[in-house]
MMTF fields as JSON, N, C-alpha, C and O atoms, coordinates in Angstrom:
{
  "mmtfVersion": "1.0.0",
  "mmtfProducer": "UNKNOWN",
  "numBonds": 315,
  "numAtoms": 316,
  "numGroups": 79,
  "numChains": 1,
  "numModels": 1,
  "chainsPerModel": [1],
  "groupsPerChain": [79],
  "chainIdList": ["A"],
  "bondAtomList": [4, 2, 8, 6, 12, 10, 16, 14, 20, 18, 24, 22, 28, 26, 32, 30, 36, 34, 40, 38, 44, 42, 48, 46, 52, 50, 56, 54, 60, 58, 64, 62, 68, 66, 72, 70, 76, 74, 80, 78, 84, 82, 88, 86, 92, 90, 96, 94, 100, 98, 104, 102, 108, 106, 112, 110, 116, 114, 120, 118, 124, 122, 128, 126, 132, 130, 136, 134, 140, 138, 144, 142, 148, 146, 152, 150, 156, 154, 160, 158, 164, 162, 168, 166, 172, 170, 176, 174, 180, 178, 184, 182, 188, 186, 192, 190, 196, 194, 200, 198, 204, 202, 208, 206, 212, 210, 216, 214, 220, 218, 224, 222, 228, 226, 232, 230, 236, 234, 240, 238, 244, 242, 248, 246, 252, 250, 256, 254, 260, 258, 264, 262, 268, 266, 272, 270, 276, 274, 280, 278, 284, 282, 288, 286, 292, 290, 296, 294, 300, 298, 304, 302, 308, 306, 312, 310],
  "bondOrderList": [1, 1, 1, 1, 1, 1, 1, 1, 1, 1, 1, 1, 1, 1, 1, 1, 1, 1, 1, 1, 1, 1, 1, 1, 1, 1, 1, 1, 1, 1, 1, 1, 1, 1, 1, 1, 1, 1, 1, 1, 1, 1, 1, 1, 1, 1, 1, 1, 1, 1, 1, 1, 1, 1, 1, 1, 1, 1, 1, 1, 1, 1, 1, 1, 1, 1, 1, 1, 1, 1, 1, 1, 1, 1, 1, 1, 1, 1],
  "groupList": [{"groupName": "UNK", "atomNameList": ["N", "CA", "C", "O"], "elementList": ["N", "C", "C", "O"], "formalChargeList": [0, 0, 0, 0], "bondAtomList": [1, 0, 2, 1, 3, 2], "bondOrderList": [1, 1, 2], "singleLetterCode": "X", "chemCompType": "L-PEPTIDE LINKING"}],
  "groupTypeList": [0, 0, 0, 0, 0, 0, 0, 0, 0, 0, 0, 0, 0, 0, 0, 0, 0, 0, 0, 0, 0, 0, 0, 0, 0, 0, 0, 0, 0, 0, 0, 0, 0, 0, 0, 0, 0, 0, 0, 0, 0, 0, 0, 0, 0, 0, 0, 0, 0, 0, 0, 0, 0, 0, 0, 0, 0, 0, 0, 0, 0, 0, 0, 0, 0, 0, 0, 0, 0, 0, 0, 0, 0, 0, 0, 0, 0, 0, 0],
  "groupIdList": [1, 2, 3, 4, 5, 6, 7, 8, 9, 10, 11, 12, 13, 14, 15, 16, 17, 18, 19, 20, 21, 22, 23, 24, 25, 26, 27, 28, 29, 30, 31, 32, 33, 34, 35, 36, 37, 38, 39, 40, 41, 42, 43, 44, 45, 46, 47, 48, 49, 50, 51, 52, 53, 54, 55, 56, 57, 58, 59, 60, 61, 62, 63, 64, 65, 66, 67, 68, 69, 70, 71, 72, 73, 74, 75, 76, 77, 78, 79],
  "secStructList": [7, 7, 7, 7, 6, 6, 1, 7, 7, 1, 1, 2, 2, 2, 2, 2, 2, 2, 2, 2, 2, 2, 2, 2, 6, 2, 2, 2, 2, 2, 2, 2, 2, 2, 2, 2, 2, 2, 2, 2, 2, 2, 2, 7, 6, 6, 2, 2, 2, 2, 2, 2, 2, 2, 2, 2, 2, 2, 2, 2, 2, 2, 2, 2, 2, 2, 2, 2, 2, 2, 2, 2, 2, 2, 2, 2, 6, 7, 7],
  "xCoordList": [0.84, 0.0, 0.885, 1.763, 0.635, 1.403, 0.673, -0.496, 1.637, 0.816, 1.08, 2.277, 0.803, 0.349, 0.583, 0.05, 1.144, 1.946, 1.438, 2.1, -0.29, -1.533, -1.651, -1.663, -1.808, -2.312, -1.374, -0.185, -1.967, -0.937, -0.933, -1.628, -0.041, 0.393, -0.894, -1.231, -1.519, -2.077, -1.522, -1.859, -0.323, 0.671, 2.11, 2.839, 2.412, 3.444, 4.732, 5.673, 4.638, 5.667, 5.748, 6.767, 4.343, 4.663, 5.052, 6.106, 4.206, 5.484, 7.053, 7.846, 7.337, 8.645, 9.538, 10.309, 8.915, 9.436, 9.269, 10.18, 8.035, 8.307, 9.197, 9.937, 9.036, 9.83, 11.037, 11.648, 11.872, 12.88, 13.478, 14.561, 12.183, 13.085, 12.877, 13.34, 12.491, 12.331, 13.441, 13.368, 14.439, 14.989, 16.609, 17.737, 16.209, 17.372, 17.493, 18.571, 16.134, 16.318, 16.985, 18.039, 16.496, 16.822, 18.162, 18.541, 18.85, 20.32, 20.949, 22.164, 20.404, 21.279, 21.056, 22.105, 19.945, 19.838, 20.644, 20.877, 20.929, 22.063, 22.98, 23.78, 23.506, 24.964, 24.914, 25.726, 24.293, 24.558, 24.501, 25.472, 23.74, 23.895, 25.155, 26.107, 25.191, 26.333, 27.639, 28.379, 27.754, 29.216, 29.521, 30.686, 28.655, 27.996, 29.004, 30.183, 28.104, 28.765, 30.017, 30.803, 30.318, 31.808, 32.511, 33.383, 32.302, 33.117, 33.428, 34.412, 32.072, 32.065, 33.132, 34.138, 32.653, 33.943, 35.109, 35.626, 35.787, 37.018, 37.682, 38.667, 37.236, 37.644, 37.109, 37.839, 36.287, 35.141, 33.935, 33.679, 33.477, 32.774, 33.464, 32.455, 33.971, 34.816, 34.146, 33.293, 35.302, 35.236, 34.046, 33.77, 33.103, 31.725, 30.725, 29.64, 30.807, 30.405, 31.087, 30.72, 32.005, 32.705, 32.005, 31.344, 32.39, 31.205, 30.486, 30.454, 29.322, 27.906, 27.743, 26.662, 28.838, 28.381, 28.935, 28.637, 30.124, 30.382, 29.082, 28.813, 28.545, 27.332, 26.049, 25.261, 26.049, 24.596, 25.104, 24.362, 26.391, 26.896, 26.798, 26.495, 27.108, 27.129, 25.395, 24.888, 24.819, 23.523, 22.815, 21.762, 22.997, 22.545, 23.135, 22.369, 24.139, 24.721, 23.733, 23.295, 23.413, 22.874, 21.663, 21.123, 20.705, 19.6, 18.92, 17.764, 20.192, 20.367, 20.532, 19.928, 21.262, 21.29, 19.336, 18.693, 19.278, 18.41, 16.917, 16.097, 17.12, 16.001, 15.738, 14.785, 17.282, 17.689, 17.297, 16.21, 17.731, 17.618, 15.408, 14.911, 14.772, 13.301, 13.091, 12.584, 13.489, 13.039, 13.227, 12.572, 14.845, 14.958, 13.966, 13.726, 13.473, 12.2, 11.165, 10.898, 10.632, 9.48, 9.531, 8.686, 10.885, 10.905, 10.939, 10.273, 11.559, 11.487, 10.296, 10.561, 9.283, 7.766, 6.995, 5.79, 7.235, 6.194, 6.129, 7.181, 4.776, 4.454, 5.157, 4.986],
  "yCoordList": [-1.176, 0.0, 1.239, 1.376, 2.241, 3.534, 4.304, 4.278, 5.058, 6.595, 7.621, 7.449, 8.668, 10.092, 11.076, 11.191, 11.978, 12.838, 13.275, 13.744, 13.41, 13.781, 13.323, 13.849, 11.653, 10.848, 10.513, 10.783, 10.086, 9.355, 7.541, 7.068, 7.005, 5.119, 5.446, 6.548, 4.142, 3.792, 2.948, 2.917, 1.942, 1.079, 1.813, 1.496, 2.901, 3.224, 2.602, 3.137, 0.851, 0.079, -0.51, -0.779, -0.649, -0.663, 0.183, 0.194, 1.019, 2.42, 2.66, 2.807, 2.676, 2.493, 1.183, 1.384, 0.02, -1.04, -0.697, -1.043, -0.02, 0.082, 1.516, 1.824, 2.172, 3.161, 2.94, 3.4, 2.2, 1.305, 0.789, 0.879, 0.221, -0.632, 0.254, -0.239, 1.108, 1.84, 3.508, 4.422, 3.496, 4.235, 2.632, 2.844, 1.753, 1.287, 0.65, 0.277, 0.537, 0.2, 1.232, 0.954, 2.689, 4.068, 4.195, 4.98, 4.028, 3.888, 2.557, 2.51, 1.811, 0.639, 1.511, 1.619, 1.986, 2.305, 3.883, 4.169, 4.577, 5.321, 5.012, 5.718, 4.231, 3.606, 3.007, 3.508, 2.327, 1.573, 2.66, 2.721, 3.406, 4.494, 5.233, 5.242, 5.614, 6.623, 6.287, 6.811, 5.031, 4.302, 3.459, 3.279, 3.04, 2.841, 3.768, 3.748, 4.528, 6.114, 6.309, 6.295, 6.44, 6.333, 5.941, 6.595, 4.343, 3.567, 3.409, 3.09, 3.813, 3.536, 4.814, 4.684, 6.107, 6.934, 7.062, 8.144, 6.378, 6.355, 5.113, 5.389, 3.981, 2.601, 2.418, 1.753, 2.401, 2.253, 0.763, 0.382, 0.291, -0.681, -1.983, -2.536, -2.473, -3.644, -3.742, -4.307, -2.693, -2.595, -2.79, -3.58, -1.493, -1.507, -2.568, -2.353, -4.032, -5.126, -6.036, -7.211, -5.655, -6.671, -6.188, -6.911, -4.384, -3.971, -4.549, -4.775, -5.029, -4.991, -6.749, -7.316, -7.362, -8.646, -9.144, -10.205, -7.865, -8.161, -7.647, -8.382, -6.687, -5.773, -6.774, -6.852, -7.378, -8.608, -9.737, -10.17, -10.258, -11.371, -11.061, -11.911, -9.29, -9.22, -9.07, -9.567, -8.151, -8.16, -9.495, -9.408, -10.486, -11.651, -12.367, -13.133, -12.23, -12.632, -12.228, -12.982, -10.477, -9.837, -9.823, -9.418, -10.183, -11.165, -12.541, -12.816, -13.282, -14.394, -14.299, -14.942, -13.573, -13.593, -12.639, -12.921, -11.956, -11.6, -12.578, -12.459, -13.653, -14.517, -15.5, -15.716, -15.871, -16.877, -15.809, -16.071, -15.005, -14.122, -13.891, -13.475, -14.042, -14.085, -15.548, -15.742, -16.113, -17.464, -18.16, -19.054, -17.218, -17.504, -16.789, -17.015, -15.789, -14.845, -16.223, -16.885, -16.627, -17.122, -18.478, -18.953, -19.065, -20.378, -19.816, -20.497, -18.738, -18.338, -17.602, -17.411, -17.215, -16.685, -18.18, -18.097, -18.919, -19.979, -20.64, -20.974, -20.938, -21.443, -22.861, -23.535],
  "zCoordList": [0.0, 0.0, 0.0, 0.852, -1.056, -0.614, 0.118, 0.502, 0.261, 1.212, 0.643, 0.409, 0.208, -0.214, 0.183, 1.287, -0.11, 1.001, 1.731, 2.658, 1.768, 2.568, 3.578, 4.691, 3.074, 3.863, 5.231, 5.405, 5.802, 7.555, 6.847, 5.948, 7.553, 7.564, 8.554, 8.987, 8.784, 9.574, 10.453, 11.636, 9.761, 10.975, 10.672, 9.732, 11.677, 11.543, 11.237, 10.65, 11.921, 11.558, 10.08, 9.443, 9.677, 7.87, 7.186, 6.55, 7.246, 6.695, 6.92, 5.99, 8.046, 8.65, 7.215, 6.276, 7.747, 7.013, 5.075, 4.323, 4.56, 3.056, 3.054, 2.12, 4.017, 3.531, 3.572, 2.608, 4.611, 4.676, 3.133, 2.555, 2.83, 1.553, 0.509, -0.519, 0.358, -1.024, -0.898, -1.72, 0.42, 0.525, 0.125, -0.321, 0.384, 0.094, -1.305, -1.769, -2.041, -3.556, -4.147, -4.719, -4.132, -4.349, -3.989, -4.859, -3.503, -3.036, -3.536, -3.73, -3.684, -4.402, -6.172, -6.807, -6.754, -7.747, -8.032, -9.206, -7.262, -7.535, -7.304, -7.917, -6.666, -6.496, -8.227, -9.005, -8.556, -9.982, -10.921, -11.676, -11.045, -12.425, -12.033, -12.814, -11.315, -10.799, -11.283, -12.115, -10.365, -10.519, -11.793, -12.149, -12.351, -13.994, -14.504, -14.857, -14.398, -15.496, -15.196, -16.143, -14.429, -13.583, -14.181, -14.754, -14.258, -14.048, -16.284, -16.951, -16.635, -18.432, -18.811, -19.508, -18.166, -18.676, -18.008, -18.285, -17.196, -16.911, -17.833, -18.518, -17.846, -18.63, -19.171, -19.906, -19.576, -21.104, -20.505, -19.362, -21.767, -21.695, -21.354, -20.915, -21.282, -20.92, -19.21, -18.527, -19.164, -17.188, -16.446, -15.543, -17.282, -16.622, -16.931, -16.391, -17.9, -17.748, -16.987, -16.954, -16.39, -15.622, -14.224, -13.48, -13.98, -12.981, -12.299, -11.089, -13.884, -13.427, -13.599, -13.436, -13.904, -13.329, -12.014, -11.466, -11.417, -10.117, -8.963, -8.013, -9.118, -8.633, -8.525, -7.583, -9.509, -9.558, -8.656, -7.774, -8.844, -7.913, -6.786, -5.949, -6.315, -4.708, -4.043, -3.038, -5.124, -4.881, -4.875, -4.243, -5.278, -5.105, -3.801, -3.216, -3.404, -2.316, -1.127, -0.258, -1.334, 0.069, -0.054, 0.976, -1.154, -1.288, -0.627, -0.305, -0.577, -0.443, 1.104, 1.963, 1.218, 2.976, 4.047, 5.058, 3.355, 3.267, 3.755, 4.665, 2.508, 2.142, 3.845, 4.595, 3.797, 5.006, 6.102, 6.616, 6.445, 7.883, 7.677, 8.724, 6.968, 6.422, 7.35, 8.455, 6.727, 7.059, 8.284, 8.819, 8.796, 10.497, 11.563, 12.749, 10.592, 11.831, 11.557, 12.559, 10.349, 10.554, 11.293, 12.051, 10.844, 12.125, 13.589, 14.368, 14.133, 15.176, 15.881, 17.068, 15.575, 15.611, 15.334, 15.573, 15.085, 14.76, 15.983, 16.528, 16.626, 17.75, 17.895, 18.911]
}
């Protein structure tokens, strides 16, 4: 659910939590254009596909840890 710049969260902790992740997609997504660009005009194209298949490997890594630390709350909350 979004919220509106009007509107109030009604569960402050969901808001908290999407605003959470959409301040850290937004920051993973300027880190990549940024350093992208960066990285294409200092060394060209070569570099910045090597970059961006190191960037997907790590992002998949902290995904991955992610997924597991998910799955340790729900075994740990489960009666």
């Amino acid at each position: 659910m979004r919220y509106g710049p009007t509107r109030r969260p009604d569960d402050p902790r969901r808001y908290r939590d999407q605003l959470n992740r959409e301040l850290a997609l937004g920051g993973l997504a300027v880190l990549a254009v940024v350093g992208g660009a960066l990285i294409w005009l200092v060394w060209g194209t070569p570099a910045l596909v090597g970059a961006a298949l190191i960037f997907a490997l790590v992002l998949g890594v902290v995904l991955l840890v992610v997924l597991v630390l998910k799955l340790l709350e729900l075994v740990a909350r489960r009666p």
